[in-house]
Residue, then its C-alpha position, 0 to 999 in steps of 0.5 A: x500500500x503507498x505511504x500517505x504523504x505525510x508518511x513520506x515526507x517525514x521518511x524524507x526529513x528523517x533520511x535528511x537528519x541523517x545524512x546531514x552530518x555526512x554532507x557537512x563533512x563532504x561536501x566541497x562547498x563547505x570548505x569553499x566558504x571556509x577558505x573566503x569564497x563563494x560556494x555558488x554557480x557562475x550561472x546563478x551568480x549572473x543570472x541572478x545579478x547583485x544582491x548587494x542589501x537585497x532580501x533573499x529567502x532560500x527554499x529547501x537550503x539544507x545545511x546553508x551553504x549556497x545561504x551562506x554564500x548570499x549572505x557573503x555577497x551582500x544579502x540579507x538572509x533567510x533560509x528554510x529546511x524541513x530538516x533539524x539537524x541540516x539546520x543545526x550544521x548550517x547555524x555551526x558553519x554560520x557561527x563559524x563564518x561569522x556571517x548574518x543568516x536567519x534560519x528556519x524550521x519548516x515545511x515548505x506547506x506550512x511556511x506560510x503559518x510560520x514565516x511573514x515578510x516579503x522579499x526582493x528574492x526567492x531562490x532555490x537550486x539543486x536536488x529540490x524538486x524532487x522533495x515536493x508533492x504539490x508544485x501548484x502549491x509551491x509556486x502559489x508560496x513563492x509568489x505569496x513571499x515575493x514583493x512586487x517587481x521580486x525575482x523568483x529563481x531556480x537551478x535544477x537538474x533537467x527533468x528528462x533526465x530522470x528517465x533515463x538509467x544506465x544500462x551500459x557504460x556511457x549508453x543511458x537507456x530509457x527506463x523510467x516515465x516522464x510524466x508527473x504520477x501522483x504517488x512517490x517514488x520509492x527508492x530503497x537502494x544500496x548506492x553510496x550517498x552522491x556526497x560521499x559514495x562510502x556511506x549509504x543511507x539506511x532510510x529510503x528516499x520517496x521522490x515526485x518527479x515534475x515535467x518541464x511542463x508542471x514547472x512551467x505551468x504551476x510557475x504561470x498559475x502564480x501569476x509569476x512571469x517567466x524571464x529567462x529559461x535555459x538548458x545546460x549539459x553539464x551536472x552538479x553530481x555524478x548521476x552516472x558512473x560514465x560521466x566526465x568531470x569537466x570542472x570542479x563538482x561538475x559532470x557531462x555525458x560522454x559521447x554519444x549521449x553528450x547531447x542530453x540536457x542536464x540542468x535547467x535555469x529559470x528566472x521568473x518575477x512577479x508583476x509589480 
């Protein structure tokens, strides 16, 4: 019988608690952000623009590197994870850097009961979709933390590329569908985490995936406008053991499969 999404979700949060301290450890970022730099894209850096002063909330932020990274470059903060103990790493590496960051405990869902204010900047990126099981709602909850003339932006990983598995070497095949189905995916396998392959996750993860077109549309129902949209061929994580490291913590297919897209970026704003 399929777990109800409460269940889901706080398998999600649990598996999130645990693997948090093994992120924090592993995690290169971390150690970019302990050295005086910058733990973000170049893509987000220029799509995004300066954020000198500017209000930022971070969707799903995990242990707050790419928060952190923000508020290092002049914004003012505030991000938001489900999980507890993400959070605590991120509030250590805050005290550590000695940076201003506000960090809060919530479901996305229920965020609008917990937090107030608008800001001049919603963003989230990397691995975040998948968590959610109502994008209408999502999009509905940026929109509501917007100000007028805000900018909504997010770096995801391309959703066609989740059909795909690799059956033979730097040949992925078509394995799974595309299309949004209501009920999660469970995943209860015994791959090493993609943060550090030696340490596999003892709580499953169950997992939504969304369509360009879901994304899209539910972007579109929040009155939302889309600015720019853009497709890449290049990876945050080594999704398949054939992938190419072509710069540090990013991968590409090789050929023939190098024309795949592998991540998306979207920039939207809401009308003033």
């Amino acid at each position: 019988m399929p777990p109800s999404y409460k269940d889901a979700e706080d398998n999600n949060r649990a598996l999130w608690d645990e693997i948090a301290p093994v992120h924090f450890n592993a995690y290169r970022e971390v150690e970019i952000l302990r050295k005086g730099g910058i733990a973000l894209d170049e893509l987000e850096l220029q799509e995004i623009g300066d954020v000198t002063g500017k209000s930022l909330l971070h969707l799903q932020c995990h242990i707050g590197t790419d928060t952190l990274s923000w508020a290092r470059l002049g914004a003012i903060v505030t991000g938001v994870d489900f999980s507890p103990r993400s959070l605590a790493f991120a509030q250590q590496l805050q005290r550590e850097l000695g940076l201003d960051a506000t960090f809060v405990q919530s479901n996305i869902y229920d965020l609008p009961g917990i937090l107030d204010g608008r800001f001049d900047i919603v963003y989230t990126s990397r691995g975040v979709l998948c968590w959610l099981r109502d994008l209408n709602a999502w999009a509905q909850i940026i929109a509501r933390y917007l100000k007028p003339g805000g900018i909504f932006y997010i770096m995801e990983s391309h959703p066609f590329l989740n059909v795909f598995e690799e059956t033979e070497p730097g040949r992925p095949s078509i394995v799974y569908p595309y299309f949004h189905r209501s009920e999660p995916t469970l995943w209860d396998d015994q791959d090493g985490d993609y943060a550090d392959a030696s340490y596999v996750a003892q709580h499953p993860s169950y997992e939504w995936d969304w369509s360009l077109g879901d994304i899209l549309g539910a972007l579109l129902k929040a009155d939302l406008v889309v600015e720019s949209f853009a497709e890449h061929d290049r990876l945050f994580f080594q999704r398949f053991p054939s992938m190419v490291e072509v710069a540090p913590g990013w991968f590409r297919l090789p050929p023939p499969a190098d024309g795949v897209p592998l991540v998306f970026t979207l920039r939207a704003r809401k009308p003033a």
